[in-house]
VOBA-1610 file (N, C-alpha, C; in pm, whole numbers, padded with zeros to 5 digits, always signed):
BEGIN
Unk-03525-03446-00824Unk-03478-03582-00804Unk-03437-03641-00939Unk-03275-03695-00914Unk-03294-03802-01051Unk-03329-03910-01094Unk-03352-03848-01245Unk-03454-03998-01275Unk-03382-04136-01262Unk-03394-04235-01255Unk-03338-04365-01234Unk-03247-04417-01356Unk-03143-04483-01413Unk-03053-04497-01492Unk-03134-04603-01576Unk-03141-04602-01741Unk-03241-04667-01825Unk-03115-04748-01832Unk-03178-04894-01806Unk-03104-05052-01820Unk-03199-05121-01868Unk-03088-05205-01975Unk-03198-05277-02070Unk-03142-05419-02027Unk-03205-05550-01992Unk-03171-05704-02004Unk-03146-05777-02116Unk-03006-05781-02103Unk-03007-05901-02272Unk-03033-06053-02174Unk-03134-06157-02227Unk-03119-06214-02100Unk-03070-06316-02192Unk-03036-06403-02184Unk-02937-06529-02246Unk-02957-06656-02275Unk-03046-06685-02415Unk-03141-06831-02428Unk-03095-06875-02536Unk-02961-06838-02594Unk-02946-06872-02740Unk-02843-07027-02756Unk-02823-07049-02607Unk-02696-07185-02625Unk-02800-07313-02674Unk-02683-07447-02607Unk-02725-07547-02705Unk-02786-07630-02600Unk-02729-07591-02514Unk-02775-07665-02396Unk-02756-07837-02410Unk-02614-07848-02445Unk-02562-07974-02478Unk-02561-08095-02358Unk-02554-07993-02232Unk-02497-08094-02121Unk-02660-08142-02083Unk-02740-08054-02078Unk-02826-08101-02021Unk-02946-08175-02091Unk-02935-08199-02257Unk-02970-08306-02330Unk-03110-08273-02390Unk-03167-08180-02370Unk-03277-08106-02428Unk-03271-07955-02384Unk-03391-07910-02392Unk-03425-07757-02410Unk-03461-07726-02305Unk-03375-07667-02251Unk-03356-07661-02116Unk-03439-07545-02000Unk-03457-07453-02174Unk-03582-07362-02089Unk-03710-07412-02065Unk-03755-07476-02124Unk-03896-07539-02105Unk-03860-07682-01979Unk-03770-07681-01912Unk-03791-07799-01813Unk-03846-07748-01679Unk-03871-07819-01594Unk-03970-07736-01512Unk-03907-07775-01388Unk-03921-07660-01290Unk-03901-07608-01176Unk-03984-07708-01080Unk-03907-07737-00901Unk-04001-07846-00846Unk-04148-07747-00843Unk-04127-07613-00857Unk-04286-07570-00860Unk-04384-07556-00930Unk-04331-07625-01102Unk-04428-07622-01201Unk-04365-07529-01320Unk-04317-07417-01257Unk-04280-07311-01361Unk-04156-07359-01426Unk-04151-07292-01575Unk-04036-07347-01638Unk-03945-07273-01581Unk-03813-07307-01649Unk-03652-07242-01630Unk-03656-07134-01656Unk-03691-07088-01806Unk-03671-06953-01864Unk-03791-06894-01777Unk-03918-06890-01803Unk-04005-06837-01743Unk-04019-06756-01643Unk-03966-06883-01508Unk-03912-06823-01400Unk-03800-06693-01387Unk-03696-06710-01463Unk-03568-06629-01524Unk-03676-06488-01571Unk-03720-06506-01660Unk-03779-06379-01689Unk-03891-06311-01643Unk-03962-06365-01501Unk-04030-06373-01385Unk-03954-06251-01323Unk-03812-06286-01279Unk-03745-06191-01176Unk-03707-06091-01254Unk-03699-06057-01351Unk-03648-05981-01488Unk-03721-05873-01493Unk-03912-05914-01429Unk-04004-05820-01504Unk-04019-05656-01446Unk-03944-05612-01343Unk-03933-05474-01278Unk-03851-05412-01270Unk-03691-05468-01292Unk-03578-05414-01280Unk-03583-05300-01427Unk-03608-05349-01505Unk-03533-05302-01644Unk-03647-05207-01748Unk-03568-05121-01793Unk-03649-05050-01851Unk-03707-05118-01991Unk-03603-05195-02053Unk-03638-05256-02158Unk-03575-05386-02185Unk-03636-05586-02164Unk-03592-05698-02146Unk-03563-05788-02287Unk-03482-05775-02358Unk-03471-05881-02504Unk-03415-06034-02506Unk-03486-06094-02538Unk-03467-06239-02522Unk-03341-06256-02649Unk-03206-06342-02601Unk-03140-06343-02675Unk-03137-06516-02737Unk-03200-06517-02852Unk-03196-06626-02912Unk-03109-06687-03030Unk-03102-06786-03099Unk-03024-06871-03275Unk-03124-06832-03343Unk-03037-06842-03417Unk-03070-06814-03557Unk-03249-06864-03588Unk-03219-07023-03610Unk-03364-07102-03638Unk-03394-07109-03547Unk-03446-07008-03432Unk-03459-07115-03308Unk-03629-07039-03308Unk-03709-07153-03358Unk-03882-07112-03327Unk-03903-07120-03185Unk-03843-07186-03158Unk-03935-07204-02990Unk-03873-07115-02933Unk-03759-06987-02930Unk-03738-06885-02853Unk-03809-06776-02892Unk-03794-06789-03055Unk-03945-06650-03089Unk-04086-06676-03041Unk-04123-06818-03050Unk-04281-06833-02926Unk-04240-06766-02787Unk-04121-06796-02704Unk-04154-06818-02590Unk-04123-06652-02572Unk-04039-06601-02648Unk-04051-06428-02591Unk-04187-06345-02677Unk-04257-06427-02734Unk-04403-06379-02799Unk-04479-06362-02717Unk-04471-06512-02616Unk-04567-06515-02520Unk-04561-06480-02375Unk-04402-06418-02373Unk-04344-06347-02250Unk-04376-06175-02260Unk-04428-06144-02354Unk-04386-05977-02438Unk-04268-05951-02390Unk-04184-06026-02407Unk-04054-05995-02464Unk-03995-05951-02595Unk-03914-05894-02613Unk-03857-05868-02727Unk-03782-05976-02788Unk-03708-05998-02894Unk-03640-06073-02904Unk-03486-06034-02992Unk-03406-06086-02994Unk-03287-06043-03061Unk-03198-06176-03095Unk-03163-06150-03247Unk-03121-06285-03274Unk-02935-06287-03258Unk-02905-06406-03180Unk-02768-06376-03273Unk-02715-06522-03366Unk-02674-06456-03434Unk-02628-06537-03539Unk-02538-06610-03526Unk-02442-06585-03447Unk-02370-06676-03419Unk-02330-06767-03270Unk-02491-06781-03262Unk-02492-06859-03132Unk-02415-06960-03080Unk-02432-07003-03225Unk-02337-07190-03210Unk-02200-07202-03155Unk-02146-07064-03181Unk-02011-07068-03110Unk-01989-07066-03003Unk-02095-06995-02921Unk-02072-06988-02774Unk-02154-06843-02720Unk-02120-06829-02585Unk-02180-06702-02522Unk-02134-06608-02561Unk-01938-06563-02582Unk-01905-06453-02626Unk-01958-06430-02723Unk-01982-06488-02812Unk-02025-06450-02974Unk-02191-06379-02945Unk-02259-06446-02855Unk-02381-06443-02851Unk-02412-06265-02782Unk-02352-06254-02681Unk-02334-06114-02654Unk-02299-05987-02684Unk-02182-06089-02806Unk-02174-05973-02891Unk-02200-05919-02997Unk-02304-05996-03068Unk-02428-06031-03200Unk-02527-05917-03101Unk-02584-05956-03002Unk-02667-05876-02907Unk-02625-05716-02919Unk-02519-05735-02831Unk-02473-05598-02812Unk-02522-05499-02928Unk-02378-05559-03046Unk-02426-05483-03159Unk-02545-05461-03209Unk-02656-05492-03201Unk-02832-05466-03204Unk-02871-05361-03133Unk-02788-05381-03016Unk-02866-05282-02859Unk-02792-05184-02911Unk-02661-05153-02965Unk-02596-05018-02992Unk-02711-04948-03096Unk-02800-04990-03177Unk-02873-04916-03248Unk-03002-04901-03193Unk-03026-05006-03109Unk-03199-05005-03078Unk-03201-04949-02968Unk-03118-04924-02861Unk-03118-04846-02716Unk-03010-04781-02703Unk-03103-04621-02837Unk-02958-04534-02784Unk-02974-04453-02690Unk-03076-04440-02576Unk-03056-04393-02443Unk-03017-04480-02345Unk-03026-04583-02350Unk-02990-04670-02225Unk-02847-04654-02179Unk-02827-04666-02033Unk-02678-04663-02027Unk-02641-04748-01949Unk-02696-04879-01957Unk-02642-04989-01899Unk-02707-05116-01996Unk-02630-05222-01978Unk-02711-05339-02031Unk-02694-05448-01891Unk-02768-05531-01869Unk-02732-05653-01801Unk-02720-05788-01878Unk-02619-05830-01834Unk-02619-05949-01906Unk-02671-06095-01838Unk-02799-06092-01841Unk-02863-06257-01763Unk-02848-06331-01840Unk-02819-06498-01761Unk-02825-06580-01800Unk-02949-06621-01759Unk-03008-06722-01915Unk-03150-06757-01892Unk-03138-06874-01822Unk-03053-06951-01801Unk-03068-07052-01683Unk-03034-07040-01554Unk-03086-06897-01464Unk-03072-06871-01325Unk-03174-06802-01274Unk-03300-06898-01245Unk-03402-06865-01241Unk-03451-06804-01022Unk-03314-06821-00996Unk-03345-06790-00872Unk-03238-06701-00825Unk-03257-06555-00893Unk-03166-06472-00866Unk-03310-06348-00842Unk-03296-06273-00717Unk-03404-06178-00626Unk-03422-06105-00729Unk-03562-06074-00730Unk-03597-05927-00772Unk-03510-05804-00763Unk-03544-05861-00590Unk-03455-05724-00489Unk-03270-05722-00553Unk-03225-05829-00604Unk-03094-05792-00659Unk-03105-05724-00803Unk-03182-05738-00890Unk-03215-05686-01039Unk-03215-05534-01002Unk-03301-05505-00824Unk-03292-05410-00822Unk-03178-05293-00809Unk-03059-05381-00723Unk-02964-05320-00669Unk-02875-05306-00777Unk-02820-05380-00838Unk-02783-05403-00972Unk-02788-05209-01113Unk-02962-05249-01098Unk-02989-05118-01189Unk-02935-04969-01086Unk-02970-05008-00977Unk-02893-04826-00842Unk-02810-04817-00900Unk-02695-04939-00890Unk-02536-04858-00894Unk-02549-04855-01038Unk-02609-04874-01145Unk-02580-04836-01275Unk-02504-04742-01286Unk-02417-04709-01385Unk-02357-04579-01435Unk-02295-04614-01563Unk-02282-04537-01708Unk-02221-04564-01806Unk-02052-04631-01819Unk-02028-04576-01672Unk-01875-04621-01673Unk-01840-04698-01597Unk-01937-04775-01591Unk-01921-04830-01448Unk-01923-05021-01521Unk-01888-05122-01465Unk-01951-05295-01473Unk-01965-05320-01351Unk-02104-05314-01306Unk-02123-05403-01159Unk-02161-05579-01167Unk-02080-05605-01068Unk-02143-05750-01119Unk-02114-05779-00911Unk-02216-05871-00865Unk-02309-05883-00780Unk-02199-06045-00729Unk-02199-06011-00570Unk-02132-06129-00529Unk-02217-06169-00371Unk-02203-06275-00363Unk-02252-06358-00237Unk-02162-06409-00157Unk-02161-06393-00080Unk-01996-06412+00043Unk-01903-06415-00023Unk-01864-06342-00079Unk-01753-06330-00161Unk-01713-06414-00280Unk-01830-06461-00318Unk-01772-06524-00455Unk-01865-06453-00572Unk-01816-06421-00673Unk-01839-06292-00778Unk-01980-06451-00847Unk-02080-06342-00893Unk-02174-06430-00966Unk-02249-06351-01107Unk-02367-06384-01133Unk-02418-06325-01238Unk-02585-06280-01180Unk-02648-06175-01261Unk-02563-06092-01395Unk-02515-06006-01365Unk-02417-05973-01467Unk-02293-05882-01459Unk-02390-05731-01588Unk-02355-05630-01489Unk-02397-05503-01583Unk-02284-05442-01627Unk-02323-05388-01741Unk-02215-05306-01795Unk-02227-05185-01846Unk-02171-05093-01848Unk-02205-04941-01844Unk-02200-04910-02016Unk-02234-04852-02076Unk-02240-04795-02244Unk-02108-04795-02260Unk-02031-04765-02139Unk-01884-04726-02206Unk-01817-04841-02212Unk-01855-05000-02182Unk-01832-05094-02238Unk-01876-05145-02362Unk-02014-05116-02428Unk-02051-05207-02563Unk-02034-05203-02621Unk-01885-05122-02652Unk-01801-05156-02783Unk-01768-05256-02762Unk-01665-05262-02686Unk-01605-05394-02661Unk-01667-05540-02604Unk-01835-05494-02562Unk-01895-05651-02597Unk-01901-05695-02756Unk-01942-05521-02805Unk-02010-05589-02943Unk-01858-05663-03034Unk-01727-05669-02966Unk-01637-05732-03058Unk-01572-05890-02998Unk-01675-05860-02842Unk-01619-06058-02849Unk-01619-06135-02901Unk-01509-06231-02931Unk-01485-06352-02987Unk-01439-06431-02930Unk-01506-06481-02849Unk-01424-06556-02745Unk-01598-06655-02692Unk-01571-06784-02674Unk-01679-06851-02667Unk-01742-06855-02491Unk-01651-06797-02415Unk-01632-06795-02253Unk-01720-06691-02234Unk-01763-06570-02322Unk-01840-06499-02234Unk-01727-06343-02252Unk-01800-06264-02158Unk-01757-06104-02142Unk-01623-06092-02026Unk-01573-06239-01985Unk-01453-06207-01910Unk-01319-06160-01922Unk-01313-06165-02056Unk-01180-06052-02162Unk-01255-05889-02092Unk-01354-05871-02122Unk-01387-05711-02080Unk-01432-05712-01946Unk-01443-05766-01859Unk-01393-05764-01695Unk-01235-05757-01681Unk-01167-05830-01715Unk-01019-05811-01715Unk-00950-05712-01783Unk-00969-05663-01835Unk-00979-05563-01926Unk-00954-05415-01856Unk-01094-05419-01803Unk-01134-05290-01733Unk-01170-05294-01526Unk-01057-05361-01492Unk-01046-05348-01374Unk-01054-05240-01294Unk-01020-05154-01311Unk-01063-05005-01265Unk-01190-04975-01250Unk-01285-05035-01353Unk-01439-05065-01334Unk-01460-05081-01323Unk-01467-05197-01262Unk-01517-05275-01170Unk-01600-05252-01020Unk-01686-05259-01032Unk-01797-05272-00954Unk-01833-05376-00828Unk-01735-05401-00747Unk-01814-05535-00668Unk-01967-05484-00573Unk-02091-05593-00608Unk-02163-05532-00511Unk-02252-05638-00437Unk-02207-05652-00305Unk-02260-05779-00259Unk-02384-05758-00215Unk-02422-05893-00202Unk-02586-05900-00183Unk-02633-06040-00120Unk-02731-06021-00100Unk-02749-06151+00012Unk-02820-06232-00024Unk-02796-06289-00163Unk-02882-06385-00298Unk-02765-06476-00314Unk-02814-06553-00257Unk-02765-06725-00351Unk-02765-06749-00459Unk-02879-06705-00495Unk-02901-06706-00625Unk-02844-06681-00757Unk-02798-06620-00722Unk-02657-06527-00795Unk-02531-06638-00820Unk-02555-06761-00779Unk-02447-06855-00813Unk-02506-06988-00876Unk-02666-06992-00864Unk-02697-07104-00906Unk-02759-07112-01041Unk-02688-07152-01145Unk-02759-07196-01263Unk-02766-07372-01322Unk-02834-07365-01409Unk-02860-07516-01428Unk-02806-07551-01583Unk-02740-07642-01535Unk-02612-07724-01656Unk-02662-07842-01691Unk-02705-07921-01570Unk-02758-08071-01617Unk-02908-08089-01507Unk-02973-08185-01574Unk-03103-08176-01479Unk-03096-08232-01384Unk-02978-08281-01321Unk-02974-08303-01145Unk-02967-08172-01103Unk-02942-08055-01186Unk-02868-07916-01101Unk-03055-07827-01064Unk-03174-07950-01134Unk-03324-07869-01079Unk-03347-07886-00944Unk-03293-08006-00905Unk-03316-07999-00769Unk-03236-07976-00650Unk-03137-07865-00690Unk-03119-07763-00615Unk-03161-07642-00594Unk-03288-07619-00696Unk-03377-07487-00653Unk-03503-07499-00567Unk-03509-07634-00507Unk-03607-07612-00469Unk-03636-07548-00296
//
């Protein structure tokens, strides 16, 4: 039998979280649990290996993946945006996980995305492959990406994120639906908490 495909989580805590006016991982869920917490709650079985992607100065992301045993990974150039941030990451993971052959890219503000999808997600893994996970047909997050993409994360410059290397590599594309809502809901401003409940 084969062994299962080694996927590592970059999960995604390094923004500014401008819209929503504080720190957005520590705000709390109608059930008590924080944002990130929860986020790295569903995180904890899928992946062979989970790195919290944080800024530069940012103390309260090195506590909170201290006290998650999380790893952590800095990028430096957070301030610009997500592309930058993924691809500060990336380039880390190209040296620190040279067996892995997938990465996922979570965002740390989507704290209600299934286990059971983290799981489906890591199946279709393959090095050549980007699956990224949709709910009645509308494409959501996180989006995986096979080794034979992280070159081309580790050179985004673009503040939008990894959608230059989805467009990019259409042929690779992966659609894989699933029956998680979750997969569309993240939180921007703190009216968007009380839609998880």
């Amino acid at each position: 039998m084969a062994s299962p495909p080694r996927v590592v989580a970059l999960i995604m805590a390094a923004g500014q979280a401008r819209r929503f006016g504080s720190d957005k991982r520590l705000a709390r869920l109608p059930d008590g649990e924080t944002l990130l917490a929860a986020t790295l709650a569903g995180t904890r079985y899928a992946f062979t290996e989970r790195f919290l992607v944080i800024g530069r100065h940012d103390d309260t992301g090195r506590r909170l993946a201290a006290a998650t045993g999380v790893d952590s990974l800095v990028a430096t150039r957070a301030d610009l945006g997500l592309g930058f941030s993924i691809a500060d990451a990336t380039s880390e993971l190209l040296r620190r996980a040279p067996e892995a052959e997938a990465l996922a890219v979570v965002l740390g503000d989507m704290p209600r995305v299934a286990a059971a999808t983290y799981a489906d997600l890591v199946d279709a893994a393959h090095p050549g492959r980007i699956v990224r996970p949709g709910y009645r047909r509308q494409p959501g997050h996180p989006v995986l990406f096979g080794r034979d993409f992280w070159p081309a994360l580790s050179r985004l410059a673009h503040p939008a994120g990894a959608r230059d290397v989805i467009v990019a590599n259409r042929q690779a594309l992966h659609p894989l639906e699933v029956d998680d809502p979750g997969i569309l809901l993240d939180v921007d401003r703190p009216g968007d908490l009380a839609r998880l409940d």
